[in-house]
N, C-alpha and C positions, 0 to 999 in steps of 0.2 A: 600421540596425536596423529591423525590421520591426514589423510595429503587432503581432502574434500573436508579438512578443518583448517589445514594450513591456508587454504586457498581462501576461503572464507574471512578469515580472519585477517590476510592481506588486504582483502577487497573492504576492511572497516576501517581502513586506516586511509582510503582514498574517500579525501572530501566528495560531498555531494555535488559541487559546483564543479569540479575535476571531471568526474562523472558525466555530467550533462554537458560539460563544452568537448571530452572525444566523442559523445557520440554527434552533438552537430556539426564534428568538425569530419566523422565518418561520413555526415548523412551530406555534409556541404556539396549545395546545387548552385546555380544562378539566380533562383525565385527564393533561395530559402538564406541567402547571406546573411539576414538581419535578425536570424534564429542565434547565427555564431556570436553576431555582434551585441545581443541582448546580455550576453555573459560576460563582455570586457568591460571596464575600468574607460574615462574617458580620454586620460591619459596612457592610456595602454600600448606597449613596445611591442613589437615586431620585428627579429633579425633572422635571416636567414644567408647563407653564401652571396648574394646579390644584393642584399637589399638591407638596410636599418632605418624603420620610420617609426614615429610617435604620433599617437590620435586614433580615434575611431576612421577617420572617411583615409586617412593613408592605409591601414590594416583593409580597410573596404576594396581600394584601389589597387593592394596585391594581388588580395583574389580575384575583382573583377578581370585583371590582366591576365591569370593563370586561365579561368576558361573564356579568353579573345584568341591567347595564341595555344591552347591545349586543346583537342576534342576529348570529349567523356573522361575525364580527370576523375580520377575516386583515391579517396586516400583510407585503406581498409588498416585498421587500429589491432596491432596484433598480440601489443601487452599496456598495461596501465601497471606503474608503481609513486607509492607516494617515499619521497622522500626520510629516510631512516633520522634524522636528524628534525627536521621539522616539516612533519608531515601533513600539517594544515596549509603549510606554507608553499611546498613545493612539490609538483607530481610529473613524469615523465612518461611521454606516450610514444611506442615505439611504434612505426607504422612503413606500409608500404605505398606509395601511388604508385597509379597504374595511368596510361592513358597512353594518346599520338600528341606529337606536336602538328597543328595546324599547316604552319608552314611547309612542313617535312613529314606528309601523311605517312611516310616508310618509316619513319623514326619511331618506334614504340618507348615508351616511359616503363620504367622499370625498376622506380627507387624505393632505397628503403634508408630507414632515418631514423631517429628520436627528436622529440620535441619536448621542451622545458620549459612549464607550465608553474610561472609566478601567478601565486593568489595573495588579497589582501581584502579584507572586509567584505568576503564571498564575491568577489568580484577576479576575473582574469586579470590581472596588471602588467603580464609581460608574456610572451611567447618565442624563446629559444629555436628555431631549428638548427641540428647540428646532421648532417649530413654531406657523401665526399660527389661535389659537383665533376672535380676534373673525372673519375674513373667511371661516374655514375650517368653521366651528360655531356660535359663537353666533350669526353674523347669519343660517342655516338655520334656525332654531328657529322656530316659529309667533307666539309671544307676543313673541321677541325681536326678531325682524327688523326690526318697525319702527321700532322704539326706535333699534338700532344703524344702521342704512343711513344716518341721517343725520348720522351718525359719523362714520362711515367715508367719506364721499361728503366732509365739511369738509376730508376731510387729503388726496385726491384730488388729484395736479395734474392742471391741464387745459391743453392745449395746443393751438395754433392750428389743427392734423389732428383733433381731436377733440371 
């Protein structure tokens, strides 16, 4: 089998509704939020490091907060896999954003994450994000950094190369 058969035959195993919410969730603008929302469940969960709400208009009120205090937010989709277990069920999208924080126009965004993409009767029913806020964002922050780097430096291994 060839890698341009492997790859192929990954990408049949990613639902079509999987599919269609990275890429509105690659294409996610401010005029285009109700492209993402057409794909959720009305029940549908949202957790991320900040945040855990249930409903369509809380999953609305994430994003709409993300570009109030973000300028030009993009979250570019760098792998799609569906779950080896139940692959109708579950798919996981590795991605990066990019963007400034509004506040803190010096502050550049620069994360990268997976996100865990529950489906159920071709609908989205839950969205996972699992990504490390303290090394990836709080410790960028101006007033935080100092605070946290000596933090994050205790839980540090050091090794005899370094």
């Amino acid at each position: 089998m060839t890698a341009d058969q492997d790859t192929k035959s990954g990408q049949d195993t990613i639902p079509d509704i999987a599919q269609k919410y990275a890429q509105a969730f690659a294409a996610l603008q401010p005029d285009n939020i109700d492209d993402l929302l057409a794909l959720l469940s009305d029940d549908v969960r949202f957790a991320d490091p900040f945040n855990d709400v249930t409903g369509k208009t809380e999953f609305r009120a994430i994003f709409e907060h993300m570009f109030a205090t973000c300028k030009d937010p993009q979250f570019h989709i760098i792998d799609i896999a569906a779950s080896a277990t139940t692959p109708s069920e579950r798919v996981y999208l590795r991605w990066r954003m990019s963007g400034r924080l509004a506040t803190w126009p010096g502050t550049t965004l620069a994360l990268e994450g997976m996100s865990e993409i529950h489906i159920a009767d071709n609908m989205v029913t839950a969205h996972f994000d699992h990504w490390d806020s303290a090394s990836q964002l709080l410790a960028k922050l101006p007033l935080i950094r100092s605070l946290l780097r000596p933090i994050l430096r205790l839980f540090a291994v050091r090794t005899g190369g370094s």
